[in-house]
Structure formats: C-alpha cells, structure tokens
DRENPAZA-704785 format. One line per 10 residues: number of its first residue (from 1); their letters; for each residue x, y, z of C-alpha. Coordinates in Angstrom, 3 decimals, padded with zeros to 6 digits, always signed. Example, Ala and Ser with C-alpha at 12.3 -4.5 7.8 and 13.67 -1.06 7.14 Angstrom:
residues 2
1 = as = +012.300,-004.500,+007.800; +013.670,-001.060,+007.140
end
This chain:
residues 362
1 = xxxxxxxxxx = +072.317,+102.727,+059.917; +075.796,+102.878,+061.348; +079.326,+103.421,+059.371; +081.820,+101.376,+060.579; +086.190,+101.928,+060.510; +088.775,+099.306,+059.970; +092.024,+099.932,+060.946; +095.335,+097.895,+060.388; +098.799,+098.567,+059.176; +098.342,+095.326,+056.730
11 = xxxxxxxxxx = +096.002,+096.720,+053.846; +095.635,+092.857,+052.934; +093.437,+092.476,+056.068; +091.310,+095.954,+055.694; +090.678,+095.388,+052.181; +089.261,+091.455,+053.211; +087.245,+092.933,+056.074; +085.607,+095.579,+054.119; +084.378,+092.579,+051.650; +082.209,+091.259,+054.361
21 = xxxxxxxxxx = +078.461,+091.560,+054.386; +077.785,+094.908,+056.546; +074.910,+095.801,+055.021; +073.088,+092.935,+056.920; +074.135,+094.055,+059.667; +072.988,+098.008,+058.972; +076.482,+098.959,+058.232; +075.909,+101.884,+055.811; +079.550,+102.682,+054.813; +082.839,+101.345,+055.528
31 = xxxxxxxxxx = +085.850,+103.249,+055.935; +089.452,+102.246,+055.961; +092.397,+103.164,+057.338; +095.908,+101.566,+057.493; +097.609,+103.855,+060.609; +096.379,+105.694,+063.455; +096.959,+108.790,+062.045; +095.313,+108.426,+059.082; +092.191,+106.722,+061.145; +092.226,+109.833,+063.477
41 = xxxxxxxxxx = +091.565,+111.791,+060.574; +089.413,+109.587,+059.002; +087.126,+109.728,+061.999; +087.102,+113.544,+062.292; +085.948,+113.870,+059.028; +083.369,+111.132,+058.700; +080.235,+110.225,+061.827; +082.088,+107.041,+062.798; +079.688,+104.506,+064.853; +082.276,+101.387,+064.938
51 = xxxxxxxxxx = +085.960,+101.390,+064.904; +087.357,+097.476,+064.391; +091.361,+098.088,+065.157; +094.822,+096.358,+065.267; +096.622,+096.550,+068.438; +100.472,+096.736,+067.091; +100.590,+099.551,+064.526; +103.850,+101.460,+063.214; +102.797,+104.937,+064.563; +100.284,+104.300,+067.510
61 = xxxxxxxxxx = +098.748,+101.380,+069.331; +095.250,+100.657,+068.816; +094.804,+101.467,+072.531; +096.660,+104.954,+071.787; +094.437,+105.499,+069.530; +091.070,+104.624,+071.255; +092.005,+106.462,+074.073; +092.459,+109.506,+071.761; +089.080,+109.556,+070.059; +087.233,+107.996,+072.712
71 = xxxxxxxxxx = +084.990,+110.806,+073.611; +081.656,+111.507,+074.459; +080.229,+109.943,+072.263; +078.390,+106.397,+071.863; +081.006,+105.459,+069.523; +082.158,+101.075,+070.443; +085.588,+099.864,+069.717; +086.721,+096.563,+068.648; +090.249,+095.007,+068.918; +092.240,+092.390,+066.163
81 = xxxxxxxxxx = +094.906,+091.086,+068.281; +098.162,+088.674,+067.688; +098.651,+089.089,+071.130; +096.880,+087.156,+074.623; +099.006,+089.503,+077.167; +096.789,+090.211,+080.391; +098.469,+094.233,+080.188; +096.951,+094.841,+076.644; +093.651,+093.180,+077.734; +093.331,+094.845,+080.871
91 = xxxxxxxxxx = +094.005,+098.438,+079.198; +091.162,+097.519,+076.856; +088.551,+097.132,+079.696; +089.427,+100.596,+081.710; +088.967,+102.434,+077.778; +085.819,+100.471,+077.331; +086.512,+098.553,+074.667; +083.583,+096.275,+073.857; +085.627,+092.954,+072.208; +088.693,+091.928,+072.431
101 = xxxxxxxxxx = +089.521,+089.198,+069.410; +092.359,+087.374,+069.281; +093.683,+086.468,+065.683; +093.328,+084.131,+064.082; +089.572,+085.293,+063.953; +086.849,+083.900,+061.894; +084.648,+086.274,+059.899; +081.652,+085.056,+061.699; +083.289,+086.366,+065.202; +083.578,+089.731,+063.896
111 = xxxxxxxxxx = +080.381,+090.548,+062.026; +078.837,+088.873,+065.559; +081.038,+091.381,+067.589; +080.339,+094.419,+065.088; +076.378,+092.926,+065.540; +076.579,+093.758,+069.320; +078.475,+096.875,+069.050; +075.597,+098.129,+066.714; +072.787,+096.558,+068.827; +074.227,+098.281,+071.814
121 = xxxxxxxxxx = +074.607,+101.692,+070.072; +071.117,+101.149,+068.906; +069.502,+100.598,+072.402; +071.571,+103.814,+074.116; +070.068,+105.443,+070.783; +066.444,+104.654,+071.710; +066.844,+105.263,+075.732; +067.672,+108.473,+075.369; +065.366,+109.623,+072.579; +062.398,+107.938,+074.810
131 = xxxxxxxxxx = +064.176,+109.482,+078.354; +063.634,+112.982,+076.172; +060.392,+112.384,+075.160; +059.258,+111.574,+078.061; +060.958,+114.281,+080.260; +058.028,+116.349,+081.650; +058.472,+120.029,+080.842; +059.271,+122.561,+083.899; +057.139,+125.117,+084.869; +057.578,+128.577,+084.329
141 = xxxxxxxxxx = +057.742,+129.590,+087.164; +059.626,+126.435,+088.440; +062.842,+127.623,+090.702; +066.054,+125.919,+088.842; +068.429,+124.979,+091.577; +071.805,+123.129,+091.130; +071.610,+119.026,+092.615; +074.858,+119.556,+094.314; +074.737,+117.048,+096.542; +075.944,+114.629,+093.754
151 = xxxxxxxxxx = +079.577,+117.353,+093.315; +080.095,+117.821,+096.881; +083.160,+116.827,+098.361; +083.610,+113.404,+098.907; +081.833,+112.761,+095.927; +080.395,+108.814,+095.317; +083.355,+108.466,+093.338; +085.885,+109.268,+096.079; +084.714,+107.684,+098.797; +084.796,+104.012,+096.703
161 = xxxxxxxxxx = +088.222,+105.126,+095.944; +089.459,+105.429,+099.526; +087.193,+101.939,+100.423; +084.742,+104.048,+103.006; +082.223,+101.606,+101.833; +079.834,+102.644,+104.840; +079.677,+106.446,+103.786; +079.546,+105.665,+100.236; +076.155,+103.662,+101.039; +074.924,+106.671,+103.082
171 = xxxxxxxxxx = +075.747,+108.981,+100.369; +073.874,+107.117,+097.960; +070.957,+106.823,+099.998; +070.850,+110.660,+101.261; +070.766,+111.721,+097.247; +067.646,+109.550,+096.714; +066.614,+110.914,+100.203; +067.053,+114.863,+098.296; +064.776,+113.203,+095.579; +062.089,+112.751,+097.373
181 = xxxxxxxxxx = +061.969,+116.314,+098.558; +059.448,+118.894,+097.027; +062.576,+121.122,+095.060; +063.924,+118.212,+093.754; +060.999,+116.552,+092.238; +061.992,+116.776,+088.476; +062.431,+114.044,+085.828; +065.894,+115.927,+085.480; +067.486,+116.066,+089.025; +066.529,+111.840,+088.644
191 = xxxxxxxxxx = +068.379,+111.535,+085.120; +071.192,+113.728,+086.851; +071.790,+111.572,+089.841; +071.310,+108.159,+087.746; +074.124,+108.982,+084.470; +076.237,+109.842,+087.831; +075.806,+106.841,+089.943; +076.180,+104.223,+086.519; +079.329,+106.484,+085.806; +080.534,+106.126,+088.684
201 = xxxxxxxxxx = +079.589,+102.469,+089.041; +081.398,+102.008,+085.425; +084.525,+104.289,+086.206; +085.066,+102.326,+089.358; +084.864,+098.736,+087.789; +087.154,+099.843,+085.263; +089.756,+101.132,+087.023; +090.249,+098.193,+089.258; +090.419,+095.605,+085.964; +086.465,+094.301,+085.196
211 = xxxxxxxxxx = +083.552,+095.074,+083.472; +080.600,+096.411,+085.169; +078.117,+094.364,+083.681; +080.415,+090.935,+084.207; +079.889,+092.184,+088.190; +076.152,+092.855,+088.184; +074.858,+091.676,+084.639; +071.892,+092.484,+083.612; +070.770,+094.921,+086.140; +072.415,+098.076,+084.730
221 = xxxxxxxxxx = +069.390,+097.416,+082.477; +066.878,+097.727,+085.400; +068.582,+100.789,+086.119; +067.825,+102.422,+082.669; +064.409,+101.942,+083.442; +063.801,+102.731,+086.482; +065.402,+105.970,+085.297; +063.437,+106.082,+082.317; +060.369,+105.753,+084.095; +060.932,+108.131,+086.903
231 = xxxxxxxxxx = +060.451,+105.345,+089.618; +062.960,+107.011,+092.500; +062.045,+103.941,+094.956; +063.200,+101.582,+091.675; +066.044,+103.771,+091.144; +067.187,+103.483,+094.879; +066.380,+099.752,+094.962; +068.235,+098.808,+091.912; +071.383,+101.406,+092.520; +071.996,+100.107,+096.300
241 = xxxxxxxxxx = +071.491,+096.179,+095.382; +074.500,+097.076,+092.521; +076.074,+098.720,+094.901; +076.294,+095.636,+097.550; +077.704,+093.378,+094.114; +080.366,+095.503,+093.722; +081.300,+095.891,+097.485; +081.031,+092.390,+097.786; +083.474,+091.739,+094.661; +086.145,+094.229,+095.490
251 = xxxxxxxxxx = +086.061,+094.518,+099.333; +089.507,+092.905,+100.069; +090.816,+091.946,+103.540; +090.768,+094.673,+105.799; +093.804,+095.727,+106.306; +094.875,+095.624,+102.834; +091.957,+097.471,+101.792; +093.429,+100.533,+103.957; +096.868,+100.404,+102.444; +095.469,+103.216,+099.841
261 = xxxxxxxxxx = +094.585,+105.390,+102.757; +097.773,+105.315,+104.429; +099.529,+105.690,+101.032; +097.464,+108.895,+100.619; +097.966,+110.209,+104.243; +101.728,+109.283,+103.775; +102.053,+111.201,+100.460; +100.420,+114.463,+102.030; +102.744,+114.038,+105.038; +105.469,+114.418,+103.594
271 = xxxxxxxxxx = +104.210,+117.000,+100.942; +103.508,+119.192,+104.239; +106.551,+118.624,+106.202; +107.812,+122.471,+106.419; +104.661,+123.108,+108.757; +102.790,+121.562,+111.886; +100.551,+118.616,+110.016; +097.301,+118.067,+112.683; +095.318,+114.896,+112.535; +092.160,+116.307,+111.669
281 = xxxxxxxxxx = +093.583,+118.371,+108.800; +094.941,+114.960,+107.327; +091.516,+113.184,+107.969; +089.409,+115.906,+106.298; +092.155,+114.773,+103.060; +090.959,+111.132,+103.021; +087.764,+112.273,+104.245; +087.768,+109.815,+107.356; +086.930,+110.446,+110.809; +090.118,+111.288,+112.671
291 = xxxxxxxxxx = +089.336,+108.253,+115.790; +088.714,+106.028,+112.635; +092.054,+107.170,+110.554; +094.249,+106.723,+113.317; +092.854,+103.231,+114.253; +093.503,+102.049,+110.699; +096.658,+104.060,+110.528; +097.828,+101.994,+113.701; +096.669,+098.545,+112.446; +098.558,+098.959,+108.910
301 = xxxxxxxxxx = +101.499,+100.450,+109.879; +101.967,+100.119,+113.683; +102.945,+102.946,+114.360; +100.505,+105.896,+115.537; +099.756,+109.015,+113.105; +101.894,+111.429,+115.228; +104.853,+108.964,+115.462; +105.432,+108.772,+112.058; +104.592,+112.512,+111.511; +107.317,+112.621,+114.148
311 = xxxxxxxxxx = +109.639,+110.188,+112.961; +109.368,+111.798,+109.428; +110.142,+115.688,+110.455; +113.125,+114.231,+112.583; +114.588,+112.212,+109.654; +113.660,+115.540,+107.471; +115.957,+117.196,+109.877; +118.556,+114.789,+109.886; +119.074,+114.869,+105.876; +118.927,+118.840,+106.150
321 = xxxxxxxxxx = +121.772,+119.132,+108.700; +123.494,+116.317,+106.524; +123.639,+118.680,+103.053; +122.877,+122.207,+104.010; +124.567,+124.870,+106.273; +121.483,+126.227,+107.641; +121.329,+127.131,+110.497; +119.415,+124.987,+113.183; +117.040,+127.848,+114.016; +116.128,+127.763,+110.246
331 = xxxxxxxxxx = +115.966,+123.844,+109.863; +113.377,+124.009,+113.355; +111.197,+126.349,+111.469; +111.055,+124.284,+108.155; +109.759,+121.246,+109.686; +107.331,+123.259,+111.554; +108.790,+123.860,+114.992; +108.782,+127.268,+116.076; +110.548,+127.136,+119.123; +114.171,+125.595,+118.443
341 = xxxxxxxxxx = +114.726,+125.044,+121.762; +112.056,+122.542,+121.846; +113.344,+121.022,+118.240; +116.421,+120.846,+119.982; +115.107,+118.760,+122.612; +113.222,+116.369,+120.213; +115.639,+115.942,+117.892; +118.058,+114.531,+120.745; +115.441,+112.625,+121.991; +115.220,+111.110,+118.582
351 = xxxxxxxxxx = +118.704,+110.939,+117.517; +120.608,+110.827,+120.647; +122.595,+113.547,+120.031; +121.996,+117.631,+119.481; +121.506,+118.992,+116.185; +125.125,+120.574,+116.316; +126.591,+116.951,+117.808; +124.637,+115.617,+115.071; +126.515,+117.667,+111.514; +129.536,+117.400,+113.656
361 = xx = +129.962,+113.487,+113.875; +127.885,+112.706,+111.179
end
C-alpha cells in the first residue's frame, strides 16, 4: 500500500484529485496540501510514497520543493504543469522526476502515471528485500576491508565529467578485475560497486539533460540482476555495454568535448597565479596525462600550456602596476618569479617596455 500527496495552490484541483479511485491502484491514504510549505510539513509528518505537484505555487516551485524533500528515499514525484518550457522540463529530469504532465490532463493520465510511480516503488521494494535475503552471511573470522578502489581519486564519476572516456572504461574494468580477487569475494563489495556504477550512470545522464533509461532502456534491469544474483562476469558485461550507450550518446566532437578541460585548467590557472603553476601539477587537477593535456590544450586554444600561463602572469602584472604602488620586486614575487631581474626581462619581452616604463606611460 502506498499514501500518496497532492499539492496545488488551487484547492479546487486537490479536492477533485483526491476523489479519484486510489484505492485501485493501492493508494492507502491521500494527503493534501495547497503550498509547499504546508506539503513540506505534511510529508515530515506522514510516510509519503507519491507526491503529484503544481509547478507555479505562491511560496515555492514544485521543483523547489522536490529538490527539498527529495532524499534518500524511494519516494517518485509527479508534475501538473500549465507550462511546455524546455528549462522547467529539463530541471525535472536532473531531480528525477518520474512524469511530467502538462495540463489540461485527463484523469486517466494521472492515475496511469501514479500506477507507474507505485509499480516502480514496488519493484525497488522487492529487489532489495530479495538482494538482503539473499546476501550470504560473512564469516567470523572474515577480514572486513574498505572497496576503495570505487572512492579513489578520479573516481568513475570524475573522469565522465572531464570526457577521459578511455580511463573511465579502464576504471570500470579494474573494479570488476578487484572482484574477482580472493578479499573481495563478497555479495557486499558486488552490491557496493553496482549502486555506485548505476549512480553514477544516473547522476551523469542527468546532469547533461536525459534519462538514463531513455539512453539504454531496459538494461538497467539486467543490471539489477546480475547484481542480485552475484554474477560479476554479468555485472561486468552488462555495466561496460551501458557504458559504450552512453559514450556513444554524449561523446561530442573532439575538440568541443575538451572545452571543459581547458575551462578547468584555465580556472585553476588563474586561481594559482601568485606562484610558479607546473604542467604536471595542473594535469594531476584534471587528472590527464601531462603529453595528453597539453596536446588538447594546444588544439582548443592554440596556444601552448606555458604560453598562456605566461601570457596570464604578464597581464596579472600589467593590471598590478596599473592600480597598486607596489613595488616591482613585490609584483615579481606575486606572480611567482623570484628573481625580478628575470621578471624584468620577461615582462619587456612581453610588453615592450620595463615594468617602471610601463606605470610611467601607462
């Protein structure tokens, strides 16, 4: 049985949606709300399974409001909306939101969207009861070790992020590689690494606009069982097939698919600017290799790494002499030269004149 939550700021609407026929669809108890606040409240007092929502309310959005009780739990969201704007729908898929209906909406189109919610509540329900059931006990005298392959920097997560889709593939395959090995040979360390790869998988989608299972469809399925049956070669099969659909759907061009990186090595650039900023420190940031960084750094931005890092400390310098009275020796050591005489000589190469020349004319 599952209780369900309407909320809307017209208590016309709530009233008419609570008159439908939930109990055929397991609905135990309905609840009703007519502002985010008061549905907030509402759903800390009361096991909420279902919350159906307006997207334009007084006090908070519907989205506000998902995105403040979306927790942990298994808990599926529905939206009413007036309104067919791409921004609202696309927030809607990064919180998860499992419908989005556009008003006018027949009552037939809701109790089947509150139908699937439930259903799909229903089967997490009865994976994880079985996955516990199941879960072979540990020995005694069984050594409990942490799986931290799966939390070590770059993590699965971070590596999609940056588009390293090689290394991400050879990190996925070196944890089901640590699977196979004697220490690692639980039910558990396989339940670890698979809620962290579909997370990851999920998070991912998310963020960049779609669904997961509109990308690989039925096959997150195929992962809860290989999971649930402790197949690691299943696992590993399934997990590296899903991962090839989503490389395939988000791998842009090349060079635009970079433009993150640089972004990233751009932003910690100029963060570091006061000291000497080496190519391999920046790499280990993005983790990259540095020969591979400053190929792609090249082919996006044509210039090399150290040009710009050049290019930046000199302008740096320039906009210091411009509004400060500090003295040159000072300005040297706060972009990271240590030997003014030498920031003396690069800044004329730069600028064509001497720091002095420079906050005279200028």
């Amino acid at each position: 049985m599952f209780n369900l939550l309407i909320v809307d700021d017209e208590p016309v609407i709530v009233d008419g949606l609570a008159l439908l026929d939930w109990e055929s669809l397991d609905i135990n108890k309905v609840y009703k709300a007519t502002s985010g606040i008061q549905a907030i409240s509402v759903i800390k007092e009361n096991r909420i399974d279902i919350v159906i929502t307006d997207i334009r309310m007084p006090d908070m959005s519907g989205l506000e409001l998902i995105e403040l009780v979306n927790d942990e739990t298994l808990r599926k969201f529905i939206i009413l909306s007036g309104y067919a704007e791409f921004e609202y729908a696309k927030q809607a898929i990064q919180l998860s939101v499992c419908k989005y209906l556009l008003k006018p909406v027949s009552d037939n189109e809701i109790m089947d969207a509150v139908s699937d919610a439930s259903q799909s509540i229903r089967n997490n329900r009865r994976f994880f009861v079985e996955i516990m059931d199941e879960m072979p006990l540990i020995e005694a005298n069984m050594e409990v070790i942490p799986f931290d392959i799966l939390y070590d920097k770059p993590q699965l997560i971070d590596l999609l992020n940056y588009g390293n889709w090689q290394e991400a593939e050879d990190k996925l395959k070196e944890i089901f590689q640590l699977l196979e090995v004697e220490r690692y040979q639980s039910h558990e360390f396989l339940l670890q690494a698979y809620f962290m790869i579909c997370n990851t998988f999920t998070h991912y989608s998310h963020k960049n606009g779609y669904f997961l299972t509109d990308i690989i469809g039925n096959q997150i399925q195929q992962m809860h069982e290989a999971a649930y049956n402790g197949s690691i070669h299943q696992l590993e099969k399934v997990a590296l097939n899903i991962f090839e659909k989503i490389k395939t759907n988000f791998k842009k061009d090349p060079l635009n698919s970079h433009q993150p990186i640089v972004e990233q090595v751009n932003q910690y650039i100029n963060k570091n600017i006061y000291r000497d900023i080496s190519l391999q420190e920046v790499a280990d940031h993005v983790y990259l290799h540095p020969a591979y960084l400053s190929k792609i750094y090249k082919a996006e931005t044509g210039k090399s790494f150290s040009d710009f890092v050049f290019n930046r400390k000199m302008e740096e310098a320039a906009i210091r002499l411009r509004k400060s009275n500090e003295k040159v020796y000072k300005i040297a050591s706060g972009i990271g030269y240590k030997d003014p005489s030498y920031f003396i000589k690069k800044f004329k190469e730069y600028h064509g004149v001497t720091p002095q020349e420079y906050r005279l004319y200028i």
